[in-house]
Residue, then its C-alpha position, 0 to 999 in steps of 0.5 A: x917821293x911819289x905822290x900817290x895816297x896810301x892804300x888804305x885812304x879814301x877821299x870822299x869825292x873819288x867813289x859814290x857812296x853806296x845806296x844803302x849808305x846814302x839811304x841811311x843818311x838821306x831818310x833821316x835828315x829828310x824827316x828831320x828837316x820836313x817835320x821842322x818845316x810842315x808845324x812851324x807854321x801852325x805852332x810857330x808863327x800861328x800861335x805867335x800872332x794868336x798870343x799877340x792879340x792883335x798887337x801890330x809889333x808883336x804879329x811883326x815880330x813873330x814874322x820876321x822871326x818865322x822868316x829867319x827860321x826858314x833861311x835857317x832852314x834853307x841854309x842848312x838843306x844847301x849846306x847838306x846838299x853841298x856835302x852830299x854832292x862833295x861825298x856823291x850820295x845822289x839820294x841825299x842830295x836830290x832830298x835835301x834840294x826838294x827840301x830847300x825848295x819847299x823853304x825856300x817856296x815858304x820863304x817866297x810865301x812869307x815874303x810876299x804875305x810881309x810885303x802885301x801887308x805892309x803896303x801903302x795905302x793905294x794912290x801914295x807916292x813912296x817917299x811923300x810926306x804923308x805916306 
């Protein structure tokens, strides 16, 4: 038997997606990714910590809700980027990867607001018992 494919199969890595292709799928997801990220802030993590009224556990907890949605976020952009690269669509992945790096820029914003905010009191050992 001879290892060649058949004429009529394609694998997606051996040819580069035509542009208008890529374009058409590079658009789309784009937007839909960027309009996920832009609001979230404001009517996602904003209008959470405003409904807590000031509760502590509830502020934490819209935090860590508004980091897990930009690791979704960012997972899914790399997941994509990796597709596109496997099917060579340049315009899809060159958008999803400056998608990532504006979540995972968001990411790094909101990890370290968390952080700031949760510091001890300046002059307390880490571990000690009246930290």
């Amino acid at each position: 038997m001879t290892d060649t494919p058949a004429p009529g199969r394609r694998r997606p890595w051996s040819h580069r997606t035509r542009p208008g292709v890529d374009l058409a799928f590079a658009v789309p997801l784009s937007l839909w990714e960027t309009a996920w990220l832009v609001p979230d802030p404001v009517y996602g993590y904003g209008l959470d910590v405003w409904a807590a009224q000031g509760a502590r556990e509830h502020i934490d907890a819209a935090g860590r809700a508004y980091m897990r949605r930009l690791r979704a976020l960012l997972i899914t952009a790399l997941v994509l980027a990796v597709l596109a690269a496997i099917s060579r669509a340049r315009w899809t992945v060159v958008t999803h990867l400056l998608v990532a790096l504006l979540a995972g820029g968001a990411l790094t914003a909101a990890r370290h607001d968390r952080d700031r905010s949760h510091a001890p009191p300046p002059g307390c050992v880490r571990y000690s018992a009246h930290c």
